[in-house]
N, C-alpha and C positions, 0 to 999 in steps of 0.2 A: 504494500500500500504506500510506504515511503518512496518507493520506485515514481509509481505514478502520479504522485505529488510531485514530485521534485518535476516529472517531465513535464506536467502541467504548469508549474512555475516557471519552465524554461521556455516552451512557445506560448506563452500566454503575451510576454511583450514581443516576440519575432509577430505574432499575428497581429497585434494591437498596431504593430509600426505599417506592418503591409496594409493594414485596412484605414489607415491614418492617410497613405502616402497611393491608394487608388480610391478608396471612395469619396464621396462627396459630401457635408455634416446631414444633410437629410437623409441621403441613404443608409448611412451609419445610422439616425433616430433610425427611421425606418426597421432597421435590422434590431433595435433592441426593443420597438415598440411591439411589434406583431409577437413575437413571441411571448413579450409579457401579458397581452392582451388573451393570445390562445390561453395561456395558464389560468389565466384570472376566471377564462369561459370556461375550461376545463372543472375549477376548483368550487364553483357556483354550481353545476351541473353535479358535483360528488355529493356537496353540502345538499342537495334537491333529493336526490338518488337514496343519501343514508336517512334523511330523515322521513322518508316515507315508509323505507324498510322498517324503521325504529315506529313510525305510527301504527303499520299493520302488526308487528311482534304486538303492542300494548296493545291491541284494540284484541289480538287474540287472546290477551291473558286475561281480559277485563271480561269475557265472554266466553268463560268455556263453554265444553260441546255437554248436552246432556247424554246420561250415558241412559239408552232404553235396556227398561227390566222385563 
């Protein structure tokens, strides 16, 4: 894991200078917007997902089944 730390600290500025020295400052936003943006829809979309899971678990506990005799 120290491995791939360290190589991440090594091209982390080699890439930061190549994207300094071709792109343009909007296209650099650009490139950190969109992804934050997917995350944000992503994480909204889980937080939607678990708590409907979490409302049907309580609505089943709140309601058990009758058992026929």
């Amino acid at each position: 894991m120290m491995g791939i730390g360290r190589a991440g600290a090594i091209q982390s500025p080699i890439v930061a200078g190549y994207a300094l020295s071709v792109m343009t400052p909007r296209a650099m936003n650009l490139a950190v917007i969109v992804p934050l943006l997917l995350a944000a829809l992503v994480a909204v979309a889980l937080m939607r997902v678990t708590r409907a899971v979490e409302a049907d678990a309580s609505h089943a506990e709140a309601h058990p089944l009758a058992v026929a005799e």
